[in-house]
N, C-alpha and C positions, 0 to 999 in steps of 0.2 A: 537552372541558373548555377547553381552549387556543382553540379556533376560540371558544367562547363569551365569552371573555376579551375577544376581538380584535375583535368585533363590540359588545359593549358599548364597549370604549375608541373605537375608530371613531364608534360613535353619540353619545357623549357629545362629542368632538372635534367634529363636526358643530354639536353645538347650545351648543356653550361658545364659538362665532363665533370672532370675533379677537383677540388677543391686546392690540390698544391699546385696547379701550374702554372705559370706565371699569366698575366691577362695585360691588355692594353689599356690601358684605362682614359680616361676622360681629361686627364694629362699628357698622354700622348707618347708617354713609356713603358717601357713593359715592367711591372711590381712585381716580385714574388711576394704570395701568403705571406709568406715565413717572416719577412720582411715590414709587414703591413703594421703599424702602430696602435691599430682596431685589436680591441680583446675580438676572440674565438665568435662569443657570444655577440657582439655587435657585427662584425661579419655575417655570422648566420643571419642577424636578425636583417641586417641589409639586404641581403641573398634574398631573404624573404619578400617585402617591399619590394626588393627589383621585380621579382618573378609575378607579383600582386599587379605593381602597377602596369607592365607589360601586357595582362593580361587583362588588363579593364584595358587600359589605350585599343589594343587588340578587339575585342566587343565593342567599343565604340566606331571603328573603320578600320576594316583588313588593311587598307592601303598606307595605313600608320606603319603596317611591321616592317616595311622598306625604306619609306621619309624621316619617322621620329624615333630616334635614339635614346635610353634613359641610363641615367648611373647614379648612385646614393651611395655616397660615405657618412656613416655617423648618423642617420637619420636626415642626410641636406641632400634633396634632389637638384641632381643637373639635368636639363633636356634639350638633345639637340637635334640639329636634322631642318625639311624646308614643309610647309604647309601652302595652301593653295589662297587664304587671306587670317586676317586680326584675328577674327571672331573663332578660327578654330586653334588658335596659339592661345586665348583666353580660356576655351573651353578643355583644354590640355593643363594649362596652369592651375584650373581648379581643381582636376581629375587628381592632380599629384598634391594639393593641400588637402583633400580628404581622404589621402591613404596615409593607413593609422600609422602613428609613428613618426610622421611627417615632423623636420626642423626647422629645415626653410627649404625654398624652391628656388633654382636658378633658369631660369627660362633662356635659353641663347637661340630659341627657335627662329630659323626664316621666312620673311614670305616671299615667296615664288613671285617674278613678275618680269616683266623689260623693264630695262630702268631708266630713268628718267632721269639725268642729273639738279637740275632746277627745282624739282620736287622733292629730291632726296637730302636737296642740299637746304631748304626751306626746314624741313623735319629733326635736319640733324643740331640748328640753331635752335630751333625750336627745345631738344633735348637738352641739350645745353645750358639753355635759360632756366630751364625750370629744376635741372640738376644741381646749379648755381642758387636758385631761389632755394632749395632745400638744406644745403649744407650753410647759408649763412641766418636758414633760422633757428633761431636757439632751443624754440618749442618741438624739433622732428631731427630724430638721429636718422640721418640721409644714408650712412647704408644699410641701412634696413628699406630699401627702395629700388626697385629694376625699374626702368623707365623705356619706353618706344614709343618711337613718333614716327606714324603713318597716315598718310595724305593729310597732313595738318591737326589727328586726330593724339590724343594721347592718350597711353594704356600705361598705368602702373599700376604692376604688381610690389607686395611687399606684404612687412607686419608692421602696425601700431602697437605703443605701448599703452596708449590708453584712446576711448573715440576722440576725443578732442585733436590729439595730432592728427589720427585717420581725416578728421574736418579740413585741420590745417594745409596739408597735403593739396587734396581736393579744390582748397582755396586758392593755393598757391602757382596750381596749375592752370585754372580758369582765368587769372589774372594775367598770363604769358599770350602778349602781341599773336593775333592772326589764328588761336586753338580755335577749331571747327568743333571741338567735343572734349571730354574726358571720360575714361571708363577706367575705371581704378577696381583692381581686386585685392583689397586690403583687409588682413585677416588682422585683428584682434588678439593682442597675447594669450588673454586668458580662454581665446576661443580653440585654442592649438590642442590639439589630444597628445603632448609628449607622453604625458604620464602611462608606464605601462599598468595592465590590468591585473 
C-alpha cells in the first residue's frame, strides 16, 4: 500500500513539472509562483496534500482521474468535476476531510443525470429554505455550511463549532417542507488535525 503511495506521489511530481511556472488554478487564471501570497512552505505543503489526496481519490476509482478535479490553497480543499450519484460526492467529501492538514473542504462536485426541471427546481427551494433557516439562527455560523439537494434529499457538508449546533443544523434541516432525508457530514472543530506534528 505504502510502495503504491510513493509511486503515485512520484508520477504526479513528474508531471506537476516545475515549481515557477505559471498554473491555472481553480479561479480560472493563470497565477504565477512568484506571485502567490502562500509562504514557500505552505505551497510545498499544498503540493503535498494535492499529490496525497489525488492519490487516495485515485485507489479509490481509476475513473476519478478523468471526472474529479482537486486544488488546496492554505490547507482548504476545492473539488470539482461530475460523479455518477450523492453517495460518491459524500464518499469524496470525506476522503478530503481526513487528509491530514485539511481547513475546510469545498465540494462543487456534479451529479451526472438528464435533467429534469420540476425536480431540480423542487431541490433548489428546498436549498434555499434551509440556507435561510441557517443564516437566521443565531446558534449556527451558516458559512461554515455547503448545502445540496438532490431528489428532495439533503447533504450538508461543513464544520461545527461545538455538537450542539452540529444537532441544530440537523434539526433545521428536517424541519424544511417535503425533505425525503438528511445526510449531513459535519466535522467537529476540535475533530480537525490542523495542528502540524
Amino acid at each position: 500500500m505504502k510502495s503504491n503511495f510513493f509511486i503515485i506521489f512520484f508520477f504526479g511530481l513528474i508531471l506537476s513539472g516545475c515549481i515557477g511556472v505559471s498554473s491555472k488554478g481553480i479561479f480560472g487564471t493563470g497565477v504565477s509562483i512568484a506571485f502567490d501570497p502562500r509562504s514557500v512552505g505552505t505551497q510545498i505543503d499544498d503540493s503535498i496534500m494535492e499529490k496525497n489526496l489525488s492519490g487516495r481519490i485515485l485507489l479509490l476509482d481509476k475513473k476519478y482521474l478523468l471526472t474529479v478535479n482537486t486544488k488546496i490553497l492554505d490547507g482548504r480543499i476545492f473539488l470539482t468535476g461530475k460523479v455518477d450519484n450523492p453517495e460518491e460526492k459524500l464518499k469524496l467529501t470525506k476522503l478530503a476531510w481526513e487528509t491530514k492538514g485539511t481547513r475546510s473542504v469545498r465540494n462543487d462536485i456534479k451529479i451526472k443525470e438528464s435533467f429534469n426541471f420540476q425536480r431540480s427546481a423542487k431541490d433548489i427551494i428546498i436549498t434555499s429554505q434551509l440556507r435561510t433557516a441557517l443564516i437566521f439562527n443565531k446558534n449556527i455560523k451558516a458559512t461554515n455550511y455547503q448545502i445540496d439537494t438532490y431528489k428532495k434529499k439533503i447533504y450538508i457538508y461543513g464544520i461545527a463549532l461545538t455538537s450542539g449546533e452540529k444537532d441544530e443544523v440537523i434539526k433545521e434541516a428536517k424541519e424544511i417542507l417535503d425533505v425525503k432525508g438528511v445526510i449531513a457530514s459535519i466535522i467537529l472543530v476540535d475533530d480537525l488535525r490542523i495542528q502540524k506534528d
